[in-house]
ROFI-780711 format. One line per field, with one value per residue: residue in three letters; residue number from 1; x, y, z of N, C-alpha, C, O in turn. Coordinates in Angstrom, 1 decimal. Example, Ala and Ser with C-alpha at 12.3 -4.5 7.8 and 13.67 -1.06 7.14 Angstrom:
! residues 2
residu	ALA/SER;
num	1/2;
n.px	13.2/12.8;
n.py	-5.7/-2.2;
n.pz	7.8/7.1;
ca.px	12.3/13.7;
ca.py	-4.5/-1.1;
ca.pz	7.8/7.1;
c.px	13.2/12.9;
c.py	-3.3/0.0;
c.pz	7.8/7.9;
o.px	14.2/13.4;
o.py	-3.3/1.1;
o.pz	8.5/8.0;
This chain:
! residues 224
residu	UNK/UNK/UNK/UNK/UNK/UNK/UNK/UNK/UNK/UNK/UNK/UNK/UNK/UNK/UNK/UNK/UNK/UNK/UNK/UNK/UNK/UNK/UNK/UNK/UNK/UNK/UNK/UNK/UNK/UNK/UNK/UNK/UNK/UNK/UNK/UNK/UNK/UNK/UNK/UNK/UNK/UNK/UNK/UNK/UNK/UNK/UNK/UNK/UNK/UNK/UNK/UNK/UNK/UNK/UNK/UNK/UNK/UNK/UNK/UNK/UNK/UNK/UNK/UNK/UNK/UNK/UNK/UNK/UNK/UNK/UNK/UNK/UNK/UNK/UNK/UNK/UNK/UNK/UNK/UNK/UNK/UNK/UNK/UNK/UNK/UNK/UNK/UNK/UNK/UNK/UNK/UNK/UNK/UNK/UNK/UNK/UNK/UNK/UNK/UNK/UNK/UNK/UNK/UNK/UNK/UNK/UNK/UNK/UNK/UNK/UNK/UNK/UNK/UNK/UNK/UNK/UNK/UNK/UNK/UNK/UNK/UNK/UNK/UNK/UNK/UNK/UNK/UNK/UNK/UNK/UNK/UNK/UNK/UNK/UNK/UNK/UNK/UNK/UNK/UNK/UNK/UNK/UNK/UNK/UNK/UNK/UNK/UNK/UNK/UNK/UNK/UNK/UNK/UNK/UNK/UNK/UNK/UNK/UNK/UNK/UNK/UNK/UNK/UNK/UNK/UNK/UNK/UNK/UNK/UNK/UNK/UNK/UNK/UNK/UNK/UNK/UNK/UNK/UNK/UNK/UNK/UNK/UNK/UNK/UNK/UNK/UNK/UNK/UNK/UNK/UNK/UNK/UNK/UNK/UNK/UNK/UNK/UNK/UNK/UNK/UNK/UNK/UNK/UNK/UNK/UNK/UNK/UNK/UNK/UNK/UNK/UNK/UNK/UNK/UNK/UNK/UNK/UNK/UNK/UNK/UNK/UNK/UNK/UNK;
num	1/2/3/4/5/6/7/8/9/10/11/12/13/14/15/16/17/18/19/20/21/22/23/24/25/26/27/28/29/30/31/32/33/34/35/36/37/38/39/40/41/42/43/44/45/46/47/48/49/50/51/52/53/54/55/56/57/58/59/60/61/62/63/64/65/66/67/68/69/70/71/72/73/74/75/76/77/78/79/80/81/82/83/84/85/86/87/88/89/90/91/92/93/94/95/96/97/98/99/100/101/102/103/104/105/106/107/108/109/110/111/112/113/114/115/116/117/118/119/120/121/122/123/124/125/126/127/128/129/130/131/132/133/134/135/136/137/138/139/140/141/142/143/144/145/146/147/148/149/150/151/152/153/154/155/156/157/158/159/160/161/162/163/164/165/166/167/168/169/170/171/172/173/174/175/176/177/178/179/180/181/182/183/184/185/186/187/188/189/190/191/192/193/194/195/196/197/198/199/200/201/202/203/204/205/206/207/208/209/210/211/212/213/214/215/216/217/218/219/220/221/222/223/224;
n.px	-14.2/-10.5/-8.0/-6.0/-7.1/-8.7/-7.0/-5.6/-7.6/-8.1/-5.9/-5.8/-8.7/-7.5/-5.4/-7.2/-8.8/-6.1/-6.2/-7.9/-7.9/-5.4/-6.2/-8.1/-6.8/-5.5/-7.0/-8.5/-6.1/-5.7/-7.8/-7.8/-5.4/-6.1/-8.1/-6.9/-4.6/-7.1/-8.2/-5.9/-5.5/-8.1/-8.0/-5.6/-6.7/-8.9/-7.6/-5.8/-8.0/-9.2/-9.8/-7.4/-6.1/-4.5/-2.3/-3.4/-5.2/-8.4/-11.3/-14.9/-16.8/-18.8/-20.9/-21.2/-22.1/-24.1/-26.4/-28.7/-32.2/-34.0/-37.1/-39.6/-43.4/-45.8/-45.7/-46.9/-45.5/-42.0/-40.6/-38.4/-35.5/-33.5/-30.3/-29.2/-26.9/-23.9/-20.8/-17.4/-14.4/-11.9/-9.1/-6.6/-5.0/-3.1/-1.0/-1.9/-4.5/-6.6/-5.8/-6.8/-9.1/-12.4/-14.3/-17.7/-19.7/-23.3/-26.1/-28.7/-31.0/-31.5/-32.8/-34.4/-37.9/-39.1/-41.1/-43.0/-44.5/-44.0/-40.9/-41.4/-41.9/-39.9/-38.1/-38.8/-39.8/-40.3/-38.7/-35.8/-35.1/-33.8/-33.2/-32.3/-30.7/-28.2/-26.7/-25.8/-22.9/-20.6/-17.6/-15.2/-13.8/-12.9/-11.3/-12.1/-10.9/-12.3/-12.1/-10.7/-11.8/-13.6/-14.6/-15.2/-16.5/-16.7/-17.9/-18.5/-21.3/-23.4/-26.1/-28.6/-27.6/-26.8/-24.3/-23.6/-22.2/-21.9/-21.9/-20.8/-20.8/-18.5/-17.8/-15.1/-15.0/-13.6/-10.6/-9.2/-7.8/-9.4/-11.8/-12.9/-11.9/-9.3/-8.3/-7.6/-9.3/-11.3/-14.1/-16.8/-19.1/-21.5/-23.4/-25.7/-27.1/-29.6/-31.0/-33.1/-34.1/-31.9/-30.8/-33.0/-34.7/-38.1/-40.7/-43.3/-43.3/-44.8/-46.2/-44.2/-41.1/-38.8/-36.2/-33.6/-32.8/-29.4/-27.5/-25.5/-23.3/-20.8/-17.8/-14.5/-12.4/-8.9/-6.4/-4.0;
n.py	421.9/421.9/421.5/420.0/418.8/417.2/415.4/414.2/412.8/410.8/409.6/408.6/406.7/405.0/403.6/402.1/400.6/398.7/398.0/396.4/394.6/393.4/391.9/390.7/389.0/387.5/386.0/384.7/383.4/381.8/380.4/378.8/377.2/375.7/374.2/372.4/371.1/369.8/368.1/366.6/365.5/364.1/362.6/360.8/359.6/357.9/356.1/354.9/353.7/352.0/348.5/345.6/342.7/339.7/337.2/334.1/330.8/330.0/328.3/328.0/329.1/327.2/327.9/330.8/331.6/332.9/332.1/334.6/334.7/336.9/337.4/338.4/338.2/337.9/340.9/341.8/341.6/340.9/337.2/335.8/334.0/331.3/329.3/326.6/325.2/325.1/325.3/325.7/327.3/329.8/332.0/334.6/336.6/338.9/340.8/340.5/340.9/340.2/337.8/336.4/333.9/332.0/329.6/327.9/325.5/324.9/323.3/321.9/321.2/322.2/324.4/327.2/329.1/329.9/328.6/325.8/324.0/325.5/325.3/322.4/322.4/324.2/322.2/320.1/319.2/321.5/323.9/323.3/320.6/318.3/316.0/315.2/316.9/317.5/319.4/322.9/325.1/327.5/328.7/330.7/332.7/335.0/338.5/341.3/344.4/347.1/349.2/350.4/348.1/347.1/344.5/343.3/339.8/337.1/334.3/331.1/329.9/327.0/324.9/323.3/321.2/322.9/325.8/329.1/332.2/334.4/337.5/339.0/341.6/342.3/343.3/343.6/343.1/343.1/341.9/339.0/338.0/336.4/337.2/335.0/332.1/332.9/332.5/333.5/335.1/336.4/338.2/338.7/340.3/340.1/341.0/340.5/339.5/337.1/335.8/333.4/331.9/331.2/329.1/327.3/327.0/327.7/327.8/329.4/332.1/334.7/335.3/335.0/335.8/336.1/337.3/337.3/338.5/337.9/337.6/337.9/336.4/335.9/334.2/333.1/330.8/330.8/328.7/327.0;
n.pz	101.9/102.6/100.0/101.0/103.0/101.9/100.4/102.6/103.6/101.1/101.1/103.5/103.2/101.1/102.4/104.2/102.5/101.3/103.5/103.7/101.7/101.9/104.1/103.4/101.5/102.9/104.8/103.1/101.9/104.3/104.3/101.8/102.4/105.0/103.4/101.4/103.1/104.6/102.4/101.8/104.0/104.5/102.1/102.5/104.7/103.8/102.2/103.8/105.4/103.4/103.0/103.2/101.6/102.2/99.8/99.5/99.2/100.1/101.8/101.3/104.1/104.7/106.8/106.6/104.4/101.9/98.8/97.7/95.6/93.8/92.4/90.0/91.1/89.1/89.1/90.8/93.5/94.7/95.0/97.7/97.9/98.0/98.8/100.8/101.2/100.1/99.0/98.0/97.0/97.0/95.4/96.5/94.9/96.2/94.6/92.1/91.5/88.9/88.4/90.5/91.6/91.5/92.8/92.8/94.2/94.3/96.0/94.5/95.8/97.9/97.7/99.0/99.8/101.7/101.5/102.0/100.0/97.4/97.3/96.9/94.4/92.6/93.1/91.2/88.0/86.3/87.1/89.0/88.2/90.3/91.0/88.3/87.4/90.3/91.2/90.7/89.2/89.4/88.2/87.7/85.0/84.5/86.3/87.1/88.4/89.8/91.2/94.5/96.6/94.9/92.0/88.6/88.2/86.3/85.1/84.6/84.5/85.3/84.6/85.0/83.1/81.3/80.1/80.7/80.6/83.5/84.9/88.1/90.4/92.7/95.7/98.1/101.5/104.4/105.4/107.8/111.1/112.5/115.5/116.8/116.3/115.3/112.7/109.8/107.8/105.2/103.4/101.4/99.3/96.9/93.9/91.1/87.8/86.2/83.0/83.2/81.4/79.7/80.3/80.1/81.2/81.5/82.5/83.6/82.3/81.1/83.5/85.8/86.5/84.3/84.6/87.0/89.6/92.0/95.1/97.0/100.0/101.4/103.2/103.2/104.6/105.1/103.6/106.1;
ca.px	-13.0/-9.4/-7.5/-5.2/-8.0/-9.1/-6.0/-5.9/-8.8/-8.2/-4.5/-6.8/-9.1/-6.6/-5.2/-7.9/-8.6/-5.3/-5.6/-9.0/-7.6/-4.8/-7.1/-9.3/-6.2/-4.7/-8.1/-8.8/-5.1/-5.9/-9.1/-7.5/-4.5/-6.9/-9.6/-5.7/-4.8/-7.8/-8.4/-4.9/-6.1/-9.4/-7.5/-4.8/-7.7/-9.5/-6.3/-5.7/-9.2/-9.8/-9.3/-6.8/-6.1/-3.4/-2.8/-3.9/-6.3/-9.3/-12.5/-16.1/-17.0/-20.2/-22.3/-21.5/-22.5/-25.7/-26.7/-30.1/-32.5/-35.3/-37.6/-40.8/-44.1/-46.9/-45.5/-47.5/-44.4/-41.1/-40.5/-37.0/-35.4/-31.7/-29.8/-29.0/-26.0/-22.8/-19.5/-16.3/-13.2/-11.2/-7.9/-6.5/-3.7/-2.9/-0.4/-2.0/-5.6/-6.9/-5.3/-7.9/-10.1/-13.6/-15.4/-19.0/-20.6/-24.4/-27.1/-30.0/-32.1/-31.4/-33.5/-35.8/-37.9/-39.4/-42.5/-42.5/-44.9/-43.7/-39.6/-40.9/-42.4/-39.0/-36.9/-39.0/-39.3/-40.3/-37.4/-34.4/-35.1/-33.0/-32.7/-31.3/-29.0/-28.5/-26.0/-25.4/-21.5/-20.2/-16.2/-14.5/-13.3/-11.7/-11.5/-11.3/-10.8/-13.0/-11.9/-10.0/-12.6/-14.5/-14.1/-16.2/-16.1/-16.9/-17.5/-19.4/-22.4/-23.7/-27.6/-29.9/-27.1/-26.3/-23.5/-23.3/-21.4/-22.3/-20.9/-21.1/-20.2/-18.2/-16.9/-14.5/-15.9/-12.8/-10.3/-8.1/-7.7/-10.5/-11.5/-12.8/-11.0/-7.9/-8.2/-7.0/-10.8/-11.8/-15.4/-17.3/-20.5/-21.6/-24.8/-25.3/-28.2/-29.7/-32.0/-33.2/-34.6/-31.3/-30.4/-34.3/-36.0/-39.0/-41.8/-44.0/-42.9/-43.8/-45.8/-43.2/-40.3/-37.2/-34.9/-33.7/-31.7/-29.0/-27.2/-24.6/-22.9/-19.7/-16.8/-13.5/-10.9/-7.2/-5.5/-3.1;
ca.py	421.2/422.3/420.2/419.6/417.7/415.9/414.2/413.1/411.8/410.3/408.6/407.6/405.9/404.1/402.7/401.8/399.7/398.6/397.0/395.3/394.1/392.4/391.2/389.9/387.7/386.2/385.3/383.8/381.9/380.3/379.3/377.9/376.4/374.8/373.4/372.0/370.3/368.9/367.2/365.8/364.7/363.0/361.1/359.3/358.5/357.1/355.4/353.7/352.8/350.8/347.0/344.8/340.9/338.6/336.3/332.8/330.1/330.2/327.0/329.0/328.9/326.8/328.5/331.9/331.9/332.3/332.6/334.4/335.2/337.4/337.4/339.1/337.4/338.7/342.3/342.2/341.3/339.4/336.3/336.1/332.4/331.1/328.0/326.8/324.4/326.0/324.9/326.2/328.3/330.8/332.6/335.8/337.0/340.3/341.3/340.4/340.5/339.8/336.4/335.4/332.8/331.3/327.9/327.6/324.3/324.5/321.7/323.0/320.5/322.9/325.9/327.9/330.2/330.0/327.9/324.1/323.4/325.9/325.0/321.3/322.7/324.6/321.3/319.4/319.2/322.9/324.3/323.2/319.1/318.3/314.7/315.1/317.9/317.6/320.6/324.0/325.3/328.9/329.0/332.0/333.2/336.5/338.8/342.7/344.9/348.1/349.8/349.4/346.9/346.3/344.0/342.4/338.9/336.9/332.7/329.8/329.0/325.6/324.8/322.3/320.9/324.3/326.6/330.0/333.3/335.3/338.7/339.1/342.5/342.0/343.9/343.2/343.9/343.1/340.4/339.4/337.5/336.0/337.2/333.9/331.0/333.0/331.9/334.2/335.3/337.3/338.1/339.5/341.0/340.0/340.9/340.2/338.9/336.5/335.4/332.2/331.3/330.9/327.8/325.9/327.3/328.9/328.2/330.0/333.7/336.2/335.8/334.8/336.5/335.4/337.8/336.9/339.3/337.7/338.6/336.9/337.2/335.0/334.3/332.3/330.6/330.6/327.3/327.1;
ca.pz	102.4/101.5/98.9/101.9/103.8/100.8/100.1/103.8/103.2/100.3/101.3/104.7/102.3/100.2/103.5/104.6/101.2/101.1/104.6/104.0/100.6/102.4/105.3/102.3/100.9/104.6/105.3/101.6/101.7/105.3/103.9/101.1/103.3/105.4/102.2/101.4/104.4/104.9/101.6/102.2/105.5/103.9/100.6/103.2/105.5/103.0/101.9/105.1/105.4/102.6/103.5/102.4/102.2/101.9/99.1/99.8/98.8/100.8/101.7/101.4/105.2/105.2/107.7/106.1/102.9/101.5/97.7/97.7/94.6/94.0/90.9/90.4/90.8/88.5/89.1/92.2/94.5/94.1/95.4/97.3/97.8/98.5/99.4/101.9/101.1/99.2/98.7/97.3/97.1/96.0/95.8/96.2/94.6/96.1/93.6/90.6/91.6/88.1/88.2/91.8/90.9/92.5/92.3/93.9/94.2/94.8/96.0/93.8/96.3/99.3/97.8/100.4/99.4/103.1/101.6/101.8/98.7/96.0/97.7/96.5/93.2/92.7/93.2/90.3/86.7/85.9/88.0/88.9/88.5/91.5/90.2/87.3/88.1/91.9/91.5/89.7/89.3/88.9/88.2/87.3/83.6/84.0/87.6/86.3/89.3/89.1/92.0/95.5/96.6/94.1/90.6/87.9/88.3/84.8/85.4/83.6/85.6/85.0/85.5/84.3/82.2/80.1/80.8/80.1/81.5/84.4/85.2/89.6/91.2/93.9/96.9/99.3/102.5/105.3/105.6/108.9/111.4/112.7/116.5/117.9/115.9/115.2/111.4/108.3/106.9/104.0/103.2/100.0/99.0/95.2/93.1/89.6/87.1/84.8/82.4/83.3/80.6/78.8/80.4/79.9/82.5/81.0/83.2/84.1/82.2/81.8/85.3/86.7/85.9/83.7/85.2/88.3/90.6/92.5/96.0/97.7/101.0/101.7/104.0/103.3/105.2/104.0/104.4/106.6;
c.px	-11.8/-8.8/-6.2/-5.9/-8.4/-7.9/-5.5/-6.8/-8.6/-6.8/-5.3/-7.5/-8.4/-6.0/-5.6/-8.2/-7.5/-5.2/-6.8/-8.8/-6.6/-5.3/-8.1/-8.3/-5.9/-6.0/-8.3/-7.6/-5.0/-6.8/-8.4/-6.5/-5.5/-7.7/-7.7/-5.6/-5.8/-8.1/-7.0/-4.9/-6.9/-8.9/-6.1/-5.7/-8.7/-8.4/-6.0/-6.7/-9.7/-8.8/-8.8/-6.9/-5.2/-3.7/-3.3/-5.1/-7.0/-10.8/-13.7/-16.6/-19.0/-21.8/-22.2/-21.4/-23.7/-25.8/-28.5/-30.5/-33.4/-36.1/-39.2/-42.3/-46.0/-47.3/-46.1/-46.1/-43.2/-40.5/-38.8/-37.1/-33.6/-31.8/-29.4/-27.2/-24.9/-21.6/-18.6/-15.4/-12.8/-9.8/-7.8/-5.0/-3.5/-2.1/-0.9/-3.6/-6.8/-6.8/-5.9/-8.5/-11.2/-14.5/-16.2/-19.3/-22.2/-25.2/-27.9/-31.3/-32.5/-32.0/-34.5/-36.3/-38.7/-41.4/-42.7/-43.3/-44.6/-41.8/-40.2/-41.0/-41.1/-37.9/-37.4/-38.9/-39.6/-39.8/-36.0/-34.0/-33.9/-32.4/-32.0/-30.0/-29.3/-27.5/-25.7/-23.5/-21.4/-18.4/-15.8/-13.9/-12.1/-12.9/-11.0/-12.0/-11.7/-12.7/-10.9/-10.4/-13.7/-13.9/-15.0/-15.4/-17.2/-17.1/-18.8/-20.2/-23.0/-24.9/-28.1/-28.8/-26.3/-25.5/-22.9/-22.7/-22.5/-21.4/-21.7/-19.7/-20.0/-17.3/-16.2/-14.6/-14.0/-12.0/-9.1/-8.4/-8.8/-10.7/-11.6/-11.7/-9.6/-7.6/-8.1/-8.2/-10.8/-13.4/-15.7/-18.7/-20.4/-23.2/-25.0/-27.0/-28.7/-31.0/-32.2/-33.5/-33.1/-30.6/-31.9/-35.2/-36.9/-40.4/-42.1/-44.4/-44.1/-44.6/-45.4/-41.4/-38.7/-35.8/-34.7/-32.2/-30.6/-28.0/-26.8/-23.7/-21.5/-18.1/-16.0/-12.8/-9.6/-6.9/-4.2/-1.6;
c.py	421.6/421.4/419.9/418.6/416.6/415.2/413.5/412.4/410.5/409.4/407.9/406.2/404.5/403.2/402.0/400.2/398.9/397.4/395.7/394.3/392.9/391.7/390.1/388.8/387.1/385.5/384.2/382.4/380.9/379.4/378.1/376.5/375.2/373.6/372.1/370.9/369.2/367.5/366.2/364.8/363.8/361.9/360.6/358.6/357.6/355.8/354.4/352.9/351.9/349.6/346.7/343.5/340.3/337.9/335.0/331.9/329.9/329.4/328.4/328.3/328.5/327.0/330.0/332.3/332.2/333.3/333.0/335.0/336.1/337.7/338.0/338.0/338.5/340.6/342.8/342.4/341.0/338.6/336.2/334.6/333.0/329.6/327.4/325.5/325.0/325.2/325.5/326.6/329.2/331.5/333.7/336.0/338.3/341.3/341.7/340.2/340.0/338.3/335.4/334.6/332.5/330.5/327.4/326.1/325.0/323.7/322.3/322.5/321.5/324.2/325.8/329.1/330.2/329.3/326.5/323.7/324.4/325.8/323.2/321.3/323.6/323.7/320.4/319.9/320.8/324.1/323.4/321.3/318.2/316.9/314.5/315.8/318.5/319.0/321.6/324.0/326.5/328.8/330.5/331.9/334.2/337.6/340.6/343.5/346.3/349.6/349.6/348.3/346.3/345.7/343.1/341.1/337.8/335.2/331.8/329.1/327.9/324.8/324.3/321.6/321.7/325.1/328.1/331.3/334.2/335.9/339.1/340.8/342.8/343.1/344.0/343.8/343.7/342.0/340.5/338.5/337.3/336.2/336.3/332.8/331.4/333.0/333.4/334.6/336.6/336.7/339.0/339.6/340.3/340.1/341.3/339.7/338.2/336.3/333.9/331.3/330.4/329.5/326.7/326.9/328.2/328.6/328.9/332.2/333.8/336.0/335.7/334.8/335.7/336.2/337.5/337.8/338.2/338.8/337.4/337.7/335.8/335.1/333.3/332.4/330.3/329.3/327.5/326.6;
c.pz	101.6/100.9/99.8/102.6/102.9/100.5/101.1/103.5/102.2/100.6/102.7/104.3/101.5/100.9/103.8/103.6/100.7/102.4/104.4/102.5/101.3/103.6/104.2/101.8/101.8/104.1/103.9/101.3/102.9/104.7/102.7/101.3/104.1/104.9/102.0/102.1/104.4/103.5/101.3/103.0/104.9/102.8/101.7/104.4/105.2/102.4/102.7/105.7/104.5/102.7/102.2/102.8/101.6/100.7/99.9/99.0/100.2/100.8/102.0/103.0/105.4/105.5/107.4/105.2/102.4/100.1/97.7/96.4/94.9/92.4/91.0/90.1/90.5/88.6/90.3/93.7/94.1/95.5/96.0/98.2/98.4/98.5/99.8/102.0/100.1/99.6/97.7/97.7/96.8/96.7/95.2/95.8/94.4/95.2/92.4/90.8/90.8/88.0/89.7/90.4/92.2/91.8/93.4/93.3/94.8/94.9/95.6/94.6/97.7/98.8/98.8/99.9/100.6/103.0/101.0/100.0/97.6/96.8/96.7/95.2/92.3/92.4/92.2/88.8/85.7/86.3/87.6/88.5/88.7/91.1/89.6/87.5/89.6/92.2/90.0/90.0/89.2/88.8/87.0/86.2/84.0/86.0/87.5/87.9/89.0/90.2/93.3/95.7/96.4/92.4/90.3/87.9/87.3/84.9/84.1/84.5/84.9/85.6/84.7/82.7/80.9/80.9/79.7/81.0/82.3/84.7/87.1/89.7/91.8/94.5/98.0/100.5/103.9/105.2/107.2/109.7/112.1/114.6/117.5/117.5/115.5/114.0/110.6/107.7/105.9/103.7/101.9/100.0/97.2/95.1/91.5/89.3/85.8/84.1/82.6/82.2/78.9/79.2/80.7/80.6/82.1/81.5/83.8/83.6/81.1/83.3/86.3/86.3/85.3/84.1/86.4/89.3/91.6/94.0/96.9/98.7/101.5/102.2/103.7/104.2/104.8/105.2/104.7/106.2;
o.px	-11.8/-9.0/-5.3/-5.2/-8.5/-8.2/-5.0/-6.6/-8.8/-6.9/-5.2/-7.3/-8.9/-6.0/-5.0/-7.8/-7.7/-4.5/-6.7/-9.5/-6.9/-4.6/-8.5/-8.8/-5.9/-6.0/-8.1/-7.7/-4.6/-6.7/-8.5/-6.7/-5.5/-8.0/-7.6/-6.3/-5.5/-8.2/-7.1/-4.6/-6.4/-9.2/-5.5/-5.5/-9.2/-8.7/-5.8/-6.5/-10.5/-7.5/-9.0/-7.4/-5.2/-4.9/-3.5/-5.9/-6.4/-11.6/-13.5/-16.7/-20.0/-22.9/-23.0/-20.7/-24.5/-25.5/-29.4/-29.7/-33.8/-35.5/-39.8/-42.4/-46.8/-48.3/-45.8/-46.0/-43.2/-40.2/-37.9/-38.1/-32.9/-32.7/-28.5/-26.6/-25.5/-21.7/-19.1/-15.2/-13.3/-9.6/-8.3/-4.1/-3.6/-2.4/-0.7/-4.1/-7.8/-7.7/-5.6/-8.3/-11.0/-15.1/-15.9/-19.2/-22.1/-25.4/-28.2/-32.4/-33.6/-31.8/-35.2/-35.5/-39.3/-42.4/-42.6/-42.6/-45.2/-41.4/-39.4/-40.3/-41.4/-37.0/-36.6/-38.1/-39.1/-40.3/-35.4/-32.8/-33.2/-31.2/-31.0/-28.9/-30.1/-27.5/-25.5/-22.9/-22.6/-17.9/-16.1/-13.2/-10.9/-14.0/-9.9/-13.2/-11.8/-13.1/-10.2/-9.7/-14.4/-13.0/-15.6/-14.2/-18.4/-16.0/-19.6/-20.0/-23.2/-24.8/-28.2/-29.3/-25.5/-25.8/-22.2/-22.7/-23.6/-20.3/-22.9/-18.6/-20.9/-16.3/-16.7/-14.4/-13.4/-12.7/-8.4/-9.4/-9.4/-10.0/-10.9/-10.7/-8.7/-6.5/-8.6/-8.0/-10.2/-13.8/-14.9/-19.3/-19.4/-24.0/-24.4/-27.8/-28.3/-32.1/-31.3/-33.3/-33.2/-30.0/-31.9/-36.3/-36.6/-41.3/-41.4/-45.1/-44.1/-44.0/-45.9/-40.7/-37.9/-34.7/-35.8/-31.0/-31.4/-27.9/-27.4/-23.3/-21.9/-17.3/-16.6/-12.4/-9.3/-7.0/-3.4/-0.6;
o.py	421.7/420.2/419.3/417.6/415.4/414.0/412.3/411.3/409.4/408.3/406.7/405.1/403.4/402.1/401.0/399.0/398.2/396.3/394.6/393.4/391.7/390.7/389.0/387.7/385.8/384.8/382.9/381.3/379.8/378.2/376.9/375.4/374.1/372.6/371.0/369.9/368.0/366.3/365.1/363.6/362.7/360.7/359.6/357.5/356.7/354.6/353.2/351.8/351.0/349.6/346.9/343.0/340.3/337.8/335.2/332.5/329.7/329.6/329.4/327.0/329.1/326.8/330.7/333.3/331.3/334.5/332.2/335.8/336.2/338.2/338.1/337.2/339.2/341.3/343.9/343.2/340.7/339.1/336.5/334.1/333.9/328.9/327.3/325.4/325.3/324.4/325.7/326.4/329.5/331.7/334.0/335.6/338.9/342.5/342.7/339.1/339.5/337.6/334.2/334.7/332.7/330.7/326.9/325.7/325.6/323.0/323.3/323.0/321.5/325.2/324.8/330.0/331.2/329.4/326.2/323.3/324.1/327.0/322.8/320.5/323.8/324.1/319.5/320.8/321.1/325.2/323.1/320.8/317.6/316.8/313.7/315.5/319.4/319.6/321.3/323.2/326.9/328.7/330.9/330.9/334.2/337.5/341.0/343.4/346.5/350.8/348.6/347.3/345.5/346.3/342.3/341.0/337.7/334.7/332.0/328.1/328.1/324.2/324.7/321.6/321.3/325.3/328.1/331.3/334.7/335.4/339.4/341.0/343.5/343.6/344.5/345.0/344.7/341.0/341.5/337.9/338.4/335.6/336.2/332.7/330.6/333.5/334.3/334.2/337.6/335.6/339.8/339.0/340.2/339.5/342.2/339.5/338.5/336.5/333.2/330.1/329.7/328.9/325.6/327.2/329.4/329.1/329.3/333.0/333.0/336.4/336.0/333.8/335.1/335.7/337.4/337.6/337.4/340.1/336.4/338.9/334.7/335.8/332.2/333.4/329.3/329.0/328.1/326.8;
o.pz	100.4/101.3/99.2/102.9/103.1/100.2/101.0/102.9/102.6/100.1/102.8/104.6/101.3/100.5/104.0/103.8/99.7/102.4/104.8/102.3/101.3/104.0/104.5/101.5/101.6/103.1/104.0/100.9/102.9/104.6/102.8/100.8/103.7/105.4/102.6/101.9/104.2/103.7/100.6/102.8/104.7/102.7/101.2/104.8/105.9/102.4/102.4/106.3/104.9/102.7/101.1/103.8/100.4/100.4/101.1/98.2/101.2/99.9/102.6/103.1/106.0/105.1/108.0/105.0/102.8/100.0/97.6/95.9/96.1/91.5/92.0/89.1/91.1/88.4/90.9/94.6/92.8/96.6/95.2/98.9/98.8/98.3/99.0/103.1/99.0/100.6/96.5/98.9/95.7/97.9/94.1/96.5/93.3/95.1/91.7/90.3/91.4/87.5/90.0/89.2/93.4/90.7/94.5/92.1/95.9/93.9/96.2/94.4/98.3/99.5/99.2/99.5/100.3/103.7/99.8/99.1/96.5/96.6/95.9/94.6/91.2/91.8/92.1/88.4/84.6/86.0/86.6/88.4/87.9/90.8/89.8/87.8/90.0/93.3/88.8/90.7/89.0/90.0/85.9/86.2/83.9/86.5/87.8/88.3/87.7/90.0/93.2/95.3/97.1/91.7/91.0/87.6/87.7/84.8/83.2/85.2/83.7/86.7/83.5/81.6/80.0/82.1/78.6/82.3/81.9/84.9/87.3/89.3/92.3/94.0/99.0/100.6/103.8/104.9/107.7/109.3/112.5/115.3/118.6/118.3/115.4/113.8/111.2/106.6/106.2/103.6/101.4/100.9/96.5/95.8/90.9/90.1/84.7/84.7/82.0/82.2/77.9/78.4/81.3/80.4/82.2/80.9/84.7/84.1/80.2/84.3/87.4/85.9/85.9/84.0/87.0/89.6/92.2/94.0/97.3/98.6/101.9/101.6/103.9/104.8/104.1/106.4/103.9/106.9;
């Protein structure tokens, strides 16, 4: 080949490389344009999707609440319970969401664990002894935000006469205008855990377990 044909060649070449070089960066800065974009796209849709809720003070809605436990029995199973009577409130202070607060009432007579004779063995003197103390308490300490909608929520639960702190990890599930009644609603998710044994209750451990998982599900109404 003459050294006339080889340097066509060779500027052919170079062209050639030259075009699939710049074919190789479009292509690479759409992609990158696009990856762009879209992660733009994804963090304001995420943005706009996470729920909000008004301030307000808010009555615990009765018929949709329910505090349930679960504890283990003899490692073979665990045992899961609840109760069926609640009461409370709480307020949201969307500005300053540290500065919410919440105050449960519970009937410690209204446990179910869905079996009449360990539910009545549950409500006497090696349990909750309903008698004496016909109600537990939970009120809120300190309300540390941990995310959009979620935050550790820190209170002074009050059982069998003794009161010591519980930490609940709660997440705000939706709040808004209620579609039948019209009403202003906010709801929450919380699960959290204790040692029972640190307020008396030490029957029956270890086969029957002193930790006790909690798991709460609860709906407020803002007063009008």
């Amino acid at each position: 080949m003459s050294h006339h044909h080889r340097s066509k060649a060779r500027a052919k070449a170079a062209e050639q490389d030259t075009q699939s070089t710049r074919l190789f960066l479009l292509v690479t800065g759409a992609l990158a344009a696009i990856a762009l974009v879209w992660a733009a796209f994804s963090t304001a849709a995420l943005a706009e999707d996470a729920p909000t809720a008004e301030s307000g003070t808010f009555a615990i809605d009765e018929s949709h609440v329910h505090a349930a436990f679960k504890v283990s029995h003899l490692g073979f199973s665990e045992t899961i319970g609840g109760f069926d009577k609640i009461s409370g409130s709480f307020t949201l202070d969307a500005d300053n969401l540290s500065a919410s607060t919440v105050s449960v009432t519970i009937d410690t007579a209204s446990v179910d664990s869905g079996w009449d004779a360990r539910d009545e063995h549950l409500r006497g003197d090696d349990f909750f002894k309903v008698e004496e103390f016909p109600d537990m308490t939970f009120a809120s300490t300190s309300v540390e935000p941990t995310g959009d909608t979620t935050a550790k929520v820190t209170g002074d639960l009050t059982m069998l006469g003794q009161t010591h702190p519980v930490t609940l990890d709660v997440t705000f599930n939706q709040a808004g205008k209620h579609p039948f009644s019209g009403k202003y609603v906010a709801g929450f998710s919380a699960t959290g855990s204790l040692d029972r044994t640190q307020w008396g209750m030490e029957y029956g451990v270890p086969a029957i377990g002193k930790d006790i998982d909690l798991m709460i599900q609860a709906e407020g109404i803002r007063a009008e």
